[in-house]
Short mmCIF file of the C-alpha atoms (twelve columns), coordinates in Angstrom:
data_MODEL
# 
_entry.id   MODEL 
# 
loop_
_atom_site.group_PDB 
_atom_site.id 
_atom_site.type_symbol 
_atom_site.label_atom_id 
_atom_site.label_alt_id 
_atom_site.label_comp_id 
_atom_site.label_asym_id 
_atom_site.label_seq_id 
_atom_site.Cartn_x 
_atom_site.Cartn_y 
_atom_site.Cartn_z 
_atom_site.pdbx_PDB_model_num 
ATOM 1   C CA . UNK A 1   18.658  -12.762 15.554  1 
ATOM 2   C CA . UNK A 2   21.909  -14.911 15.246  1 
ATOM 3   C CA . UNK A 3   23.467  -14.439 18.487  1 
ATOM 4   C CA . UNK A 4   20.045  -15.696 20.293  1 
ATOM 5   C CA . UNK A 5   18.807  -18.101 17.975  1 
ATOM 6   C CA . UNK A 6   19.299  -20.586 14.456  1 
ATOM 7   C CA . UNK A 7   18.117  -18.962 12.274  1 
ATOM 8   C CA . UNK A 8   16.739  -20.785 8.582   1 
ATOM 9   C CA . UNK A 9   16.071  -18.782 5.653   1 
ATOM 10  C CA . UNK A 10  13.227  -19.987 2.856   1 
ATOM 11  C CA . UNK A 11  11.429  -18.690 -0.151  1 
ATOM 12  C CA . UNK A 12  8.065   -17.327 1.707   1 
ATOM 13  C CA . UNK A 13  6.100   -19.273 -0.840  1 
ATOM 14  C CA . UNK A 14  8.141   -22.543 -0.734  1 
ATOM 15  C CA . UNK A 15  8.494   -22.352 3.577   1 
ATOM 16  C CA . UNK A 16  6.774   -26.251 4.231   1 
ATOM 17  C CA . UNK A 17  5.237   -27.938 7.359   1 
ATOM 18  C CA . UNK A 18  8.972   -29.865 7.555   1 
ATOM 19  C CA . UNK A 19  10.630  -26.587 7.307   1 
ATOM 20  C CA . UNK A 20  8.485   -25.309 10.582  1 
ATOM 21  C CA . UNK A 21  7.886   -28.459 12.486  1 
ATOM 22  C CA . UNK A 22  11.047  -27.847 14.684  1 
ATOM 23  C CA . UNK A 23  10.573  -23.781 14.304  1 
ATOM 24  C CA . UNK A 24  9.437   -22.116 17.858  1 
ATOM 25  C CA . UNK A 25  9.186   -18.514 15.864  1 
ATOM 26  C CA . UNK A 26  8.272   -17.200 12.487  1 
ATOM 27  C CA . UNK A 27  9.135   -14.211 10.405  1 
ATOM 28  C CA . UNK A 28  6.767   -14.374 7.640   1 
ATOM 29  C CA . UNK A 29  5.150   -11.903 4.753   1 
ATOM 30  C CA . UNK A 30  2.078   -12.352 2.540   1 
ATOM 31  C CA . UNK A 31  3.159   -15.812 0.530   1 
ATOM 32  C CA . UNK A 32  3.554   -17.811 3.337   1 
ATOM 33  C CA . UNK A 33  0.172   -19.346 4.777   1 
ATOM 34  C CA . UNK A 34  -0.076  -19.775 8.052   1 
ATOM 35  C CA . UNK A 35  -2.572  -22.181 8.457   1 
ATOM 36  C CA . UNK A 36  -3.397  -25.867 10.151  1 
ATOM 37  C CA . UNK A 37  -1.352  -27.619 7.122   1 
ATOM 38  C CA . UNK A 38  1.589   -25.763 8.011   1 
ATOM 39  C CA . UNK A 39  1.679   -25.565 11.309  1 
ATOM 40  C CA . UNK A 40  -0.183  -28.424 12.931  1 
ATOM 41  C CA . UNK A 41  2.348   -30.326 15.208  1 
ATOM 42  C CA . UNK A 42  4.823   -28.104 15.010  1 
ATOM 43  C CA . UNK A 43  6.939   -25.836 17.901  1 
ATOM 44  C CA . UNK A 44  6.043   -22.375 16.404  1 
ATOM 45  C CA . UNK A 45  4.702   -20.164 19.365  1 
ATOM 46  C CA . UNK A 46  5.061   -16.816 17.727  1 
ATOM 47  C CA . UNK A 47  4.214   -15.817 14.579  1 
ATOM 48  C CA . UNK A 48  5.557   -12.285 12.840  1 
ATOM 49  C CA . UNK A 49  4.526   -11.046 9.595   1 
ATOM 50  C CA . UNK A 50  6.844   -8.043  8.697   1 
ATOM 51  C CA . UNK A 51  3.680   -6.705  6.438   1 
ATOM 52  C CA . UNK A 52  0.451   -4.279  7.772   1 
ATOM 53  C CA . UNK A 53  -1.960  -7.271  6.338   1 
ATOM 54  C CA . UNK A 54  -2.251  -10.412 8.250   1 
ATOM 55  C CA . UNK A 55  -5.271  -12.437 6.143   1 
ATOM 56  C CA . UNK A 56  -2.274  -14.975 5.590   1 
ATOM 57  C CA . UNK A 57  -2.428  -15.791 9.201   1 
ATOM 58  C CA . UNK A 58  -5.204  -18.052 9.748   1 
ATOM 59  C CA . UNK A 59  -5.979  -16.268 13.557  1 
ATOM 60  C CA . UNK A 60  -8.684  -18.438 15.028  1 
ATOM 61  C CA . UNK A 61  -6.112  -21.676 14.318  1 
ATOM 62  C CA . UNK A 62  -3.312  -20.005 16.160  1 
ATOM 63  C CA . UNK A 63  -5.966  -18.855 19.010  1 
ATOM 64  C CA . UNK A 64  -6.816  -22.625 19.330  1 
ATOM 65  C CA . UNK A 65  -3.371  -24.011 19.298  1 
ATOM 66  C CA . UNK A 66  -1.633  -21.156 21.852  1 
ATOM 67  C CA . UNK A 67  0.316   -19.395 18.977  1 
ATOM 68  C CA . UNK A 68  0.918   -15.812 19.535  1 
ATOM 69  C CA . UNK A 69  1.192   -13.379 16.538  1 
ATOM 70  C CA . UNK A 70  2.069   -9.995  15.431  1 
ATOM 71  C CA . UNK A 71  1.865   -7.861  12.436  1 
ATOM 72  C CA . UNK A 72  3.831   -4.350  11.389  1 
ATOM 73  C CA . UNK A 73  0.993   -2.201  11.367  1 
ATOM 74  C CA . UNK A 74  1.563   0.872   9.528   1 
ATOM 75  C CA . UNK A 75  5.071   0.200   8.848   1 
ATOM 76  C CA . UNK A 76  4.957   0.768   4.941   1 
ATOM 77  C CA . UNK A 77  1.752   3.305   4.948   1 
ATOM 78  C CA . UNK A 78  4.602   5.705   3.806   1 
ATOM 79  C CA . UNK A 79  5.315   3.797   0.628   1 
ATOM 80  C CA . UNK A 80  1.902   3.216   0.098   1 
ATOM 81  C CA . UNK A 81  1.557   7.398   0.290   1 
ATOM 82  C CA . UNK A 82  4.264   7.558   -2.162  1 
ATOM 83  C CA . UNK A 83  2.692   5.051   -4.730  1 
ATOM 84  C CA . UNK A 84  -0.662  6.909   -4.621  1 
ATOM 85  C CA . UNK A 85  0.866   10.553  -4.894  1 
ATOM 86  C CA . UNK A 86  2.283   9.028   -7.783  1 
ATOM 87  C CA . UNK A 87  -1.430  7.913   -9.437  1 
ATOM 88  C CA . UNK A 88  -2.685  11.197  -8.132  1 
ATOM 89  C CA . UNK A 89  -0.345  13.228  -10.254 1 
ATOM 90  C CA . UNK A 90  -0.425  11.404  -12.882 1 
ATOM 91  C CA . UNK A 91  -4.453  11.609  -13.275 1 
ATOM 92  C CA . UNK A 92  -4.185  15.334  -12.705 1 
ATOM 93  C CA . UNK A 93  -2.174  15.375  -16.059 1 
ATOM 94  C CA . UNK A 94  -4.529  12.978  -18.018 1 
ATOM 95  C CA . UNK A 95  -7.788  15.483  -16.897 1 
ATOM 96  C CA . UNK A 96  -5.662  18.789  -17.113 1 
ATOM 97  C CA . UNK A 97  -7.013  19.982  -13.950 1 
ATOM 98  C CA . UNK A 98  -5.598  21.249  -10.187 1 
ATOM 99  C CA . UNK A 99  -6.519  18.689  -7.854  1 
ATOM 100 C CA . UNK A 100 -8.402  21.595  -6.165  1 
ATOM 101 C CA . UNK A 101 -10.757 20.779  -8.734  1 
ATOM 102 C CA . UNK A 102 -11.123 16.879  -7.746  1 
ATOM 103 C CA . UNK A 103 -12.951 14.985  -5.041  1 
ATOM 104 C CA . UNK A 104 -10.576 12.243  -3.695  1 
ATOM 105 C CA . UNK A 105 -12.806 8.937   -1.521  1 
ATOM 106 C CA . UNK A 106 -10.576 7.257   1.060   1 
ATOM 107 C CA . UNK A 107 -12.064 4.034   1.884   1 
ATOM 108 C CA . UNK A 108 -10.266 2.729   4.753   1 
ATOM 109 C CA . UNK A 109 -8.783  5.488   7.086   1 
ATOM 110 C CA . UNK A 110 -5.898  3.383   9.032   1 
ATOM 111 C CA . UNK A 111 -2.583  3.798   9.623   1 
ATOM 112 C CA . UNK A 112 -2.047  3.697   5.443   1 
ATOM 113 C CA . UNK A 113 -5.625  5.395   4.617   1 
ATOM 114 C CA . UNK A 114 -4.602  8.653   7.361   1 
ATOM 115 C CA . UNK A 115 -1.259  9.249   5.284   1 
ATOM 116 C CA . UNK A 116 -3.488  8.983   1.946   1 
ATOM 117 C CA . UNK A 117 -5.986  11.345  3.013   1 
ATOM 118 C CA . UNK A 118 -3.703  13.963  4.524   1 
ATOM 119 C CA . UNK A 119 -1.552  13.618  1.100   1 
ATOM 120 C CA . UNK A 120 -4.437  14.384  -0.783  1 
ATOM 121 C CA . UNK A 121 -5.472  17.742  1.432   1 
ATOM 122 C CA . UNK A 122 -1.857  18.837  1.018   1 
ATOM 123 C CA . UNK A 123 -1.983  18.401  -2.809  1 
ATOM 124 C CA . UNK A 124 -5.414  20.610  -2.511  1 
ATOM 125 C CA . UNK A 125 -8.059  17.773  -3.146  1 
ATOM 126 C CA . UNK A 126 -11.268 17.706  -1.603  1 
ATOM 127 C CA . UNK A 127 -11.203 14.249  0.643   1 
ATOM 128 C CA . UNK A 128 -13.638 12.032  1.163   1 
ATOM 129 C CA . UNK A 129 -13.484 9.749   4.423   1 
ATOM 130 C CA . UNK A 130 -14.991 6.035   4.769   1 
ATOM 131 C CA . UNK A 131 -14.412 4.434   7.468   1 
ATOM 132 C CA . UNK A 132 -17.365 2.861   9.294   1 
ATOM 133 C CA . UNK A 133 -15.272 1.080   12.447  1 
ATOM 134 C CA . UNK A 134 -13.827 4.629   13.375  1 
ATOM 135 C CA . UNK A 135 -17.082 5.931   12.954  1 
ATOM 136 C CA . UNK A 136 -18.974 4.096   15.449  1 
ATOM 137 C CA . UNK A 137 -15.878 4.623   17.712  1 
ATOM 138 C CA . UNK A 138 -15.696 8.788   17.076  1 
ATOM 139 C CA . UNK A 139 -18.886 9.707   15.271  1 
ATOM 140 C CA . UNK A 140 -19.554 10.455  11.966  1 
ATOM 141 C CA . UNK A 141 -18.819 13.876  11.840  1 
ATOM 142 C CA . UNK A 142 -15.333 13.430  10.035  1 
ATOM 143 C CA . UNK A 143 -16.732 10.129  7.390   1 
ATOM 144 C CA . UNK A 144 -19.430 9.324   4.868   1 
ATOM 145 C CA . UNK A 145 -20.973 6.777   3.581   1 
ATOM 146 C CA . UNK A 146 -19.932 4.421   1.154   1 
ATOM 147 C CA . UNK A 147 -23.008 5.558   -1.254  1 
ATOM 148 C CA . UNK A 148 -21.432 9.251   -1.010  1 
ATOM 149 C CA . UNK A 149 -18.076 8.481   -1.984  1 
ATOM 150 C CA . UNK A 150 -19.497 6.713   -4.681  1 
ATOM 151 C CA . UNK A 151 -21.764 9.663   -5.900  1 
ATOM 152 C CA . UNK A 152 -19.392 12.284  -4.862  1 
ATOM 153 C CA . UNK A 153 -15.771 11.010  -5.382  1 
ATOM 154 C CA . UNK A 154 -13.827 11.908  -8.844  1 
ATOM 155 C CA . UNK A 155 -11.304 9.099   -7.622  1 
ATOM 156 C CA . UNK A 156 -11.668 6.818   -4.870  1 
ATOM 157 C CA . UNK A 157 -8.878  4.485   -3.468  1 
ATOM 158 C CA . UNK A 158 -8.750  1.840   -1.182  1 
ATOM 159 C CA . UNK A 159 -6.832  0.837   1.954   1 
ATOM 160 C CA . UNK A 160 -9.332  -1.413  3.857   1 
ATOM 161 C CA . UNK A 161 -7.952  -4.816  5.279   1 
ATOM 162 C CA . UNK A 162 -9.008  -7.894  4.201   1 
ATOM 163 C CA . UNK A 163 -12.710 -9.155  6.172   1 
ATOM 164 C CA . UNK A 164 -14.276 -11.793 4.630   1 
ATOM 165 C CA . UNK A 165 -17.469 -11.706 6.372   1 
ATOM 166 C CA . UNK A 166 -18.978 -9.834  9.363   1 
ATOM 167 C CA . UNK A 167 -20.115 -6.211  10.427  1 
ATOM 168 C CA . UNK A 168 -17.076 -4.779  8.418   1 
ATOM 169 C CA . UNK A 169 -17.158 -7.623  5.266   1 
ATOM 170 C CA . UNK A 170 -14.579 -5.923  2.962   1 
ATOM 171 C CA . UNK A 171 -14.312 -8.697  0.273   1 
ATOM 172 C CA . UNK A 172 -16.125 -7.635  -2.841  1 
ATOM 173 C CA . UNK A 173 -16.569 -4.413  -1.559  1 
ATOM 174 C CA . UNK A 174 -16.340 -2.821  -4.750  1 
ATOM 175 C CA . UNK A 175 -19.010 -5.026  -6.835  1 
ATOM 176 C CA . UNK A 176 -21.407 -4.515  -9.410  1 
ATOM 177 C CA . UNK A 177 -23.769 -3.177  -6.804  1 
ATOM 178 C CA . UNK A 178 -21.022 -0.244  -5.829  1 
ATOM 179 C CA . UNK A 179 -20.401 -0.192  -9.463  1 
ATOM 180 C CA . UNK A 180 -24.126 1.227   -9.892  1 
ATOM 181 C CA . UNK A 181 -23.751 3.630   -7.813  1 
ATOM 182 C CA . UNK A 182 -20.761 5.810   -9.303  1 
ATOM 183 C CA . UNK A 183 -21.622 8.866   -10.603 1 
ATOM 184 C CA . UNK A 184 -18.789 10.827  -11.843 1 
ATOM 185 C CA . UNK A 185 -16.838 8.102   -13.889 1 
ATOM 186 C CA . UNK A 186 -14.120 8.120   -11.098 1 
ATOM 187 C CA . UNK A 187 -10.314 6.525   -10.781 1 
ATOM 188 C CA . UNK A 188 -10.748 3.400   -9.350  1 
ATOM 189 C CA . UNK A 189 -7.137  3.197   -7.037  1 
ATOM 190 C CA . UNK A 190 -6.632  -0.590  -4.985  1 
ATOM 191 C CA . UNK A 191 -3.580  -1.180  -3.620  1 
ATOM 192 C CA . UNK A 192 -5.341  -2.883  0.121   1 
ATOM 193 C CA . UNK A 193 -6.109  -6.578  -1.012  1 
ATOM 194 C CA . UNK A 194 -6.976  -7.918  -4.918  1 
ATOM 195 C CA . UNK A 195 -9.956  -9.838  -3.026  1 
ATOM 196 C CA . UNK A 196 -11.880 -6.396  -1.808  1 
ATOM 197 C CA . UNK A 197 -12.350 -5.778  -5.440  1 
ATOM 198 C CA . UNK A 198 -14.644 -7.815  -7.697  1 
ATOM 199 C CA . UNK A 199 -12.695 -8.930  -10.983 1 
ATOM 200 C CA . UNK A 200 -16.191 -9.100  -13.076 1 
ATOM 201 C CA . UNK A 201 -17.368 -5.555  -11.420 1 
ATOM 202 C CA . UNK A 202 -13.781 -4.016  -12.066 1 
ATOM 203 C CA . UNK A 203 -13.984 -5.406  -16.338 1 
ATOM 204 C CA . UNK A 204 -17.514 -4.196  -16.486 1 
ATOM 205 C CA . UNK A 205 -16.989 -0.781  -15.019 1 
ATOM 206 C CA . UNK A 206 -14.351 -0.607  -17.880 1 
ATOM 207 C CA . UNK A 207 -15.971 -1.721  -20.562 1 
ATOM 208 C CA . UNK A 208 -19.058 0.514   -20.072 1 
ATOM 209 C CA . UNK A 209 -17.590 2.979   -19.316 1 
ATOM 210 C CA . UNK A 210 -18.124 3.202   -15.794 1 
ATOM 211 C CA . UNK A 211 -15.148 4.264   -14.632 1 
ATOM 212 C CA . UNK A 212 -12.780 6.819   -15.900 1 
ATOM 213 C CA . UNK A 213 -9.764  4.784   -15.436 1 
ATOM 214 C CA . UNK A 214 -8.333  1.545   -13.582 1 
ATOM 215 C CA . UNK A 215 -5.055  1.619   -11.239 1 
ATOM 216 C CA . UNK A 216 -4.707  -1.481  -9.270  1 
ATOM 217 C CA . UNK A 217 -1.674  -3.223  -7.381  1 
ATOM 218 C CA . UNK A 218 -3.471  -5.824  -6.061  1 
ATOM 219 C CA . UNK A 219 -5.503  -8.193  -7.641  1 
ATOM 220 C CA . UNK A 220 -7.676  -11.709 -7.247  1 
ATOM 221 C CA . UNK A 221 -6.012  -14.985 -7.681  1 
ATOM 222 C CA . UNK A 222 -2.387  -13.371 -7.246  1 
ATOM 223 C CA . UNK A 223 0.049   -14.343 -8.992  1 
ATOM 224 C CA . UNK A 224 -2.336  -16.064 -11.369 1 
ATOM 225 C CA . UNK A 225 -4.248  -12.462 -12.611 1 
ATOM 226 C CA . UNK A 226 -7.048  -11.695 -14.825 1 
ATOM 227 C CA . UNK A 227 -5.125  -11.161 -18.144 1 
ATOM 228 C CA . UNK A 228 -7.888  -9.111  -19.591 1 
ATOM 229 C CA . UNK A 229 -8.477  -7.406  -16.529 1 
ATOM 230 C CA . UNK A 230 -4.735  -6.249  -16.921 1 
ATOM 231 C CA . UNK A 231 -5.354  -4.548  -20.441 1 
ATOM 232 C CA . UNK A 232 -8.613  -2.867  -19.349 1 
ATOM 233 C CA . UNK A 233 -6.313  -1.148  -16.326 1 
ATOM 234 C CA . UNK A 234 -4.813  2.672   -16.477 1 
ATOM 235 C CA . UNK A 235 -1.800  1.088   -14.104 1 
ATOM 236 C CA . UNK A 236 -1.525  -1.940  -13.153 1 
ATOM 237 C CA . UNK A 237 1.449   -2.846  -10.821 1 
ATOM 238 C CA . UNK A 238 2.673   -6.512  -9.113  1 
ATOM 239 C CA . UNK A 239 1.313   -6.419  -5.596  1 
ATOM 240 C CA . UNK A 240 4.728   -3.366  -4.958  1 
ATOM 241 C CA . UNK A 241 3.028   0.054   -3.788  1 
ATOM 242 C CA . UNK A 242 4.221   -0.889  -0.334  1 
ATOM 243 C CA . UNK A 243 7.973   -1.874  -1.330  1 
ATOM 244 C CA . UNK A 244 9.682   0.690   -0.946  1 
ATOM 245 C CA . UNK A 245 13.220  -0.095  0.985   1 
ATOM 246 C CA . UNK A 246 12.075  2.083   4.185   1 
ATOM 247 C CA . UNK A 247 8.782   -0.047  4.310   1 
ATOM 248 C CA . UNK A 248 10.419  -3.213  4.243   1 
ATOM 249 C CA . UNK A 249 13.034  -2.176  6.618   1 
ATOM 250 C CA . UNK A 250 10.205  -0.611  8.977   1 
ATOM 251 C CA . UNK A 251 8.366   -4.441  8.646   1 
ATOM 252 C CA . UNK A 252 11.682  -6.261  9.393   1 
ATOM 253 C CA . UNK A 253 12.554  -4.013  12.719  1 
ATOM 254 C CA . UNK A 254 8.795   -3.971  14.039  1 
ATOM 255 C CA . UNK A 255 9.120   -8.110  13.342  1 
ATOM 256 C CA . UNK A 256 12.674  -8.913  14.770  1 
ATOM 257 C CA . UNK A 257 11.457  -6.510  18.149  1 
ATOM 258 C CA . UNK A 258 7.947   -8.135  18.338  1 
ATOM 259 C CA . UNK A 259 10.189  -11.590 18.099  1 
ATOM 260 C CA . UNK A 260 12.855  -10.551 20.570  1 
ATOM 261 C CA . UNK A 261 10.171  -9.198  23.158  1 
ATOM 262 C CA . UNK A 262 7.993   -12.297 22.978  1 
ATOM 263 C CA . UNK A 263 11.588  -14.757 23.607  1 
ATOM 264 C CA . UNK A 264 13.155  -11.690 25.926  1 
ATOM 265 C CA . UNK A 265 15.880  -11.582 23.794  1 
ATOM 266 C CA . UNK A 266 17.977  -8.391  25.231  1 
ATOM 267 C CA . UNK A 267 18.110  -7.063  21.569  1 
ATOM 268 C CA . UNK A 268 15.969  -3.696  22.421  1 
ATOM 269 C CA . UNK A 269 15.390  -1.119  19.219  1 
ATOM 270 C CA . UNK A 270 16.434  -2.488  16.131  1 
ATOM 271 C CA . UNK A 271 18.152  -0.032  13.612  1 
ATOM 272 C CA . UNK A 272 18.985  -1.546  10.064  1 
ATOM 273 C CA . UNK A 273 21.962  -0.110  9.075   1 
ATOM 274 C CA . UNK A 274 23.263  0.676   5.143   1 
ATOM 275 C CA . UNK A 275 19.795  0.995   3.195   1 
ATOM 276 C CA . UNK A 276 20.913  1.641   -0.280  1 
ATOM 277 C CA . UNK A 277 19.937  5.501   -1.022  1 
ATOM 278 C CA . UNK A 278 18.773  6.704   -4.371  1 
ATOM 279 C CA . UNK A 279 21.491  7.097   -7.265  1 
ATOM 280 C CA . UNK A 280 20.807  10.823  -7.525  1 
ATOM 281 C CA . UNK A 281 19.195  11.786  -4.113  1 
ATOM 282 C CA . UNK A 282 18.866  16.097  -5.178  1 
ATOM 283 C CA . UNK A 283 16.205  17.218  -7.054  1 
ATOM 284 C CA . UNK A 284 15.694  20.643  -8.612  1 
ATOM 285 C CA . UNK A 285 12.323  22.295  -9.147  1 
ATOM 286 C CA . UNK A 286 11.882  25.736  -10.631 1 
ATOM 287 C CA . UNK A 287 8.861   27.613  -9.840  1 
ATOM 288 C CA . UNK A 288 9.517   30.176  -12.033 1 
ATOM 289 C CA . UNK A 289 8.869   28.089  -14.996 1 
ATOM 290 C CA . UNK A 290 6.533   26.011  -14.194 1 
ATOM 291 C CA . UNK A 291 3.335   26.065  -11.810 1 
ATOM 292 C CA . UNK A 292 2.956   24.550  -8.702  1 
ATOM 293 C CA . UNK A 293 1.391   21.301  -9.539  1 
ATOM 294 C CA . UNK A 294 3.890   20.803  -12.479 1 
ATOM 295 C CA . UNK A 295 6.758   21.168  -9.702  1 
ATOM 296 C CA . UNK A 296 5.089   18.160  -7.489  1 
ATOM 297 C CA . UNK A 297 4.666   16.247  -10.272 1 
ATOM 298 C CA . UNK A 298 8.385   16.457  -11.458 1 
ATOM 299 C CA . UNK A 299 9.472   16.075  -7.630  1 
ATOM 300 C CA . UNK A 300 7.236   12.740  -6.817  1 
ATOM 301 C CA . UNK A 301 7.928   11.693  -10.520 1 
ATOM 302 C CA . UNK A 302 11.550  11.850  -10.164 1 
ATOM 303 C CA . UNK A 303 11.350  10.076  -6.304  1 
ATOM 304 C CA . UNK A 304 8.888   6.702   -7.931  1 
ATOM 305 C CA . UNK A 305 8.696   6.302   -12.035 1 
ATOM 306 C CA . UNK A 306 5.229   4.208   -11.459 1 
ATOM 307 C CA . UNK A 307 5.003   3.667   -15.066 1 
ATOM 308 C CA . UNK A 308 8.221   1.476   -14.877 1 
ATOM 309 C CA . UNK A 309 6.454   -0.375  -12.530 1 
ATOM 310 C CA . UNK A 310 3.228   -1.026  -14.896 1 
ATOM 311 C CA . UNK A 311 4.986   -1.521  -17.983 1 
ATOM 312 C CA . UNK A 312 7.364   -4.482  -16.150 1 
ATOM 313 C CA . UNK A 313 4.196   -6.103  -15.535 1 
ATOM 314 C CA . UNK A 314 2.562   -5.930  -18.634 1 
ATOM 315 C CA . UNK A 315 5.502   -7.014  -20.815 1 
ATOM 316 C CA . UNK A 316 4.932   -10.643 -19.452 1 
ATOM 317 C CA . UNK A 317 2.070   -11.270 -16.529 1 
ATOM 318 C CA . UNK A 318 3.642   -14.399 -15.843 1 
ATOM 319 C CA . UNK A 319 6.942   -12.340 -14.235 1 
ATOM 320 C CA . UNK A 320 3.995   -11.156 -11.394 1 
ATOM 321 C CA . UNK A 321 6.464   -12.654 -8.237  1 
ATOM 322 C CA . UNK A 322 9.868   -12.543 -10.025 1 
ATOM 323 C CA . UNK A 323 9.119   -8.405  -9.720  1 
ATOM 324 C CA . UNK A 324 7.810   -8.490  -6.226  1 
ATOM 325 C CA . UNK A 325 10.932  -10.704 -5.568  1 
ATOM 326 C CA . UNK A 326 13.304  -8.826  -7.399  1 
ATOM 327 C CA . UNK A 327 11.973  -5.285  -6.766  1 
ATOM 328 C CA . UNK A 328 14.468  -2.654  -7.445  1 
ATOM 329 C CA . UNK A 329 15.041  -0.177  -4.549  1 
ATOM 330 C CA . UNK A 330 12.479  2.572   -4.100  1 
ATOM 331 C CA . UNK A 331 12.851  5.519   -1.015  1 
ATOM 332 C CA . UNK A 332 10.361  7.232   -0.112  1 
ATOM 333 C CA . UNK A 333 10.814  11.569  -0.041  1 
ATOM 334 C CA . UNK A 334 12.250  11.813  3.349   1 
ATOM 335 C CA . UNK A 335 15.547  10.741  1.416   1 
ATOM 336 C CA . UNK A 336 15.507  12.830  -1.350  1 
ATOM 337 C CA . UNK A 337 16.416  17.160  -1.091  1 
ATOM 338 C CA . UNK A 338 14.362  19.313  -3.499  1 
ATOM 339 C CA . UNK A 339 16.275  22.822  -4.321  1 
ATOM 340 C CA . UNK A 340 13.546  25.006  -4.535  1 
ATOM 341 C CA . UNK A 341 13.790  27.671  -6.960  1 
ATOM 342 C CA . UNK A 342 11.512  31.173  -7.003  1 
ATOM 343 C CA . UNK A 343 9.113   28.745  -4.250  1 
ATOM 344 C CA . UNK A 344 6.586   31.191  -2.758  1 
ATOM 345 C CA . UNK A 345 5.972   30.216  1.567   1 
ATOM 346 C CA . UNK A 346 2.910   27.956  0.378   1 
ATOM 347 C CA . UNK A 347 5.436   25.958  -1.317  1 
ATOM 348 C CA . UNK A 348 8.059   25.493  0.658   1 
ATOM 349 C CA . UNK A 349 5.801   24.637  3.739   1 
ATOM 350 C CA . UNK A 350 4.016   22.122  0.776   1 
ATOM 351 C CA . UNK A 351 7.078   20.648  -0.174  1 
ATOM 352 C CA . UNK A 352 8.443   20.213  3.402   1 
ATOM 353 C CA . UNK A 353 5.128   18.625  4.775   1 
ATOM 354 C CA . UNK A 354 5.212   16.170  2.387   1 
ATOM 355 C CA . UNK A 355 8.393   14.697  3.438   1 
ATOM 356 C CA . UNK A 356 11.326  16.880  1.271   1 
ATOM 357 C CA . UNK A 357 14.345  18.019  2.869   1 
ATOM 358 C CA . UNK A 358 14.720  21.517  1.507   1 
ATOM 359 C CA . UNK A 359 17.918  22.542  0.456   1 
ATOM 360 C CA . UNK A 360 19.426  25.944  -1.238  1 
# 
């Protein structure tokens, strides 16, 4: 953006109404709150948020007061995928079964829910669709209910955006009422918004043993989280399952393009150059010693240690956005090769449909 315009850089939490009063554009994520205390009297005209969410941009305000905005949708749905193949693998090891065996809910089927639900029919799980907007829009023939994922569903995981209210209300949507409805004891996954889970629902599905086991990245009251929530959790990771490198790089391009069309800056596509790769970018998987589902398991392990993740956060809760701001570098498996080794054709295709380059 240099060569076009001056460009100031803040901490996203710190950025204040005398930082932006002169501003005519903002690139933004999640910390920053856009709202009438920040912006009111200021130059801004465009707003971008390099993240898929956008509940930090207070919308009707900027409809009032002529400011344009944008979000990056879908631009880290892949690291989200790569955080919940993660979770999925590691609750096939807990229950010792083939996820053929498992019933997998998607609640939310967007850009980041679609990626989720596809992963999970490649690993072999039975999916689950909810997604009442694209249900009035295609028919219900390819979604259920909320009350059968909650019956049905061995896991369920979210990927709904934020609504506080309305038709499509998403806050609280998993409450003590949802809670009563479960079942099977499932995997409660939430890596959408901390706010579309109740805190009290989420302890007392825990403690009576409502609910098999807790994963969550996102949480209520971020960075200030329910420390006894945190100890009742399975995972329990610092707002990061989008981070990988690619996703933030995806966010910055879609933002610095939605910025440069809205100012007809003659930048055109944006392609970040020099994203650090993986230390040790090959990994080998041999079929003839282990089964299938062992192989995926070693391959996603080895691409995305999520345990690394959880136990960062639990060593000290208070370190919640020095690890989001500090957040080593993750790729997703389109830049790792997997050398295959006695891999039968359903493997291969497996491997390579989930994002692997295959090499000898």
């Amino acid at each position: 953006m240099e060569p076009f315009a001056t460009v100031e850089y803040r901490s996203g939490k710190a950025i204040s109404h005398e930082d932006v009063k002169d501003a005519h554009a903002l690139i933004v994520r999640t910390r920053t709150k856009c709202d009438a205390s920040l912006l009111e009297g200021s130059k801004v005209k465009f707003i971008a948020s390099a993240t898929i969410g956008y509940d930090h941009i207070y919308t009707r305000y900027c409809a009032d007061n002529g400011i344009e905005w944008t979000n990056a949708k879908g631009c880290n749905s892949g690291s989200v995928e790569q955080y919940v193949a993660a979770v999925l693998m590691d609750i096939c090891k807990k229950e010792k079964k083939a996820p053929s065996k498992l019933t997998l809910g998607v609640v939310g089927v967007g850009n980041v829910g679609k990626k989720v639900a596809r992963l999970g029919k490649l690993l072999g799980f039975k999916v689950l669709q909810n997604d009442p907007p694209r249900a009035r829009e295609e028919g219900d023939a390819n979604f259920v209910s909320l009350n059968r994922i909650a019956r049905k569903c061995d896991v369920v995981t979210f990927h709904v955006p934020l609504n506080m209210d309305g038709m499509d209300k998403t806050f609280h949507l998993f409450d003590e009422k949802f809670l009563g409805k479960l079942e099977k004891k499932p995997y409660i996954i939430n890596s959408s918004r901390g706010e579309v889970a109740d805190t009290q629902a989420l302890i007392l599905g825990a403690k009576k043993n409502k609910v098999r086991g807790l994963i969550l990245d996102v949480w209520e009251n971020e960075p200030g989280i329910n420390k006894e929530l945190v100890k009742l959790t399975d995972i329990s990771t610092p707002h990061i399952a989008g981070y990988s490198a690619d996703g933030k790089a995806n966010g910055t391009t879609m933002s610095v393009e939605a910025v440069a069309k809205f100012f007809e800056f003659p930048i055109g596509t944006v392609k970040l150059k020099n994203i650090p790769m993986p230390e040790e970018d090959l990994i080998k998987v041999n079929l003839a010693k282990n089964s299938l589902l062992q192989g995926l398991q070693k391959a996603i392990g080895e691409t995305y240690n999520i345990m690394e993740d959880s136990r960062a956060l639990r060593d000290k809760l208070s370190n919640f956005e020095q690890l989001r701001n500090n957040y080593p570098v993750r790729r997703e498996f389109s830049s790792y090769k997997v050398a295959l080794k006695s891999a039968s054709k359903e493997a291969i295709k497996l491997f390579s449909e989930l994002g692997f380059t295959l090499v000898d």
